[in-house]
C-alpha positions in Angstrom: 112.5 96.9 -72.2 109.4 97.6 -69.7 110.0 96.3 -66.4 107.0 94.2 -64.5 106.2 96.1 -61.4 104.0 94.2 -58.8 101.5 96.7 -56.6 99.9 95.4 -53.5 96.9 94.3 -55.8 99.0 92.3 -57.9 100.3 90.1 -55.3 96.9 89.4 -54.0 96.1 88.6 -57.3 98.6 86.3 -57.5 98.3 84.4 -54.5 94.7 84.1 -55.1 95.2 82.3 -58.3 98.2 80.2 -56.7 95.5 79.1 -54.6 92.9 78.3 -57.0 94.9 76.1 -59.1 95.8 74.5 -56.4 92.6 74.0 -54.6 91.5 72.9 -58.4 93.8 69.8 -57.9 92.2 68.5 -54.7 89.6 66.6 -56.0 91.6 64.4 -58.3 91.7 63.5 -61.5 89.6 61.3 -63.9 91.1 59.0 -67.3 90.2 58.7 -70.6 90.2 55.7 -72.0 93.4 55.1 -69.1 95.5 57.8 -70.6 96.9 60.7 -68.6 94.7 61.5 -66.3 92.8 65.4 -66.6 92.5 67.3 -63.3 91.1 71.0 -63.0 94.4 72.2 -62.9 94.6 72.5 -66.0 91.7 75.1 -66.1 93.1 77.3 -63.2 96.4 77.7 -65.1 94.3 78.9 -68.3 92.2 81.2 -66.1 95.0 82.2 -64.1 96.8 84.0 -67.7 93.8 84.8 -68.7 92.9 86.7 -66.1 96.2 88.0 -65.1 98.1 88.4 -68.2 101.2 86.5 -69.0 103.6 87.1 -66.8 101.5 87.5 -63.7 99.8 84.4 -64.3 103.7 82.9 -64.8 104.5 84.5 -61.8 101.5 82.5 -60.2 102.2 78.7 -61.1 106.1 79.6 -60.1 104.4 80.7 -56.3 102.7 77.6 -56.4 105.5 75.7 -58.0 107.8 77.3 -55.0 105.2 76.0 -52.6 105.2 72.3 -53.8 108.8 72.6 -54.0 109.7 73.3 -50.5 107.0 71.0 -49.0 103.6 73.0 -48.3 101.7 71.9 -50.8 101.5 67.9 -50.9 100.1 65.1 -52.4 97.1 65.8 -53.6 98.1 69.3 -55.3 101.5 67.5 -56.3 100.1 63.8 -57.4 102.9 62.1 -56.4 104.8 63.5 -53.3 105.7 66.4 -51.8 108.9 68.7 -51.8 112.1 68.6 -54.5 111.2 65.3 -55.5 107.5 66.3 -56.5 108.9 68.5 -59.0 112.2 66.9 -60.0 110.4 63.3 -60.5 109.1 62.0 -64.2 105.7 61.9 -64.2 104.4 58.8 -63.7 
């Protein structure tokens, strides 16, 4: 099995699109019809493996899953708190 090696470039890349996604989720989020609300997110993720393949975009969202986890990224990025219980919460 091929092992993923990560170059200097690659990490950049990655933290880039760690970055976007969440920068994507600052403005908020709109409803349809009072269903689940959409945010940009969504589209960063998208970009992010298409634009860096698989497991470098997976490796992305778990950098900025890492960063909501400990408490960096907050609210806004998070929608409902910041920290462990930001990513061990339901959503709501």
């Amino acid at each position: 099995m091929k092992r993923l090696r990560l170059d200097a470039t690659d990490i950049a890349r990655i933290a880039v699109f760690a970055a976007v996604v969440a920068a994507l989720g600052l403005p908020g989020g709109f409803s349809v019809l009072g269903a689940v609300p959409i945010t940009a997110q969504t589209l960063g993720v998208m970009l992010a493996g298409a634009v860096l393949g698989a497991w470098r975009g997976m490796v992305a969202m778990l950098v900025l899953l890492a960063l909501v986890a400990i408490g960096l990224l907050s609210s806004p990025v998070a929608a409902a708190a910041s920290g462990c219980s930001s990513v061990r919460a339901p959503a709501t």
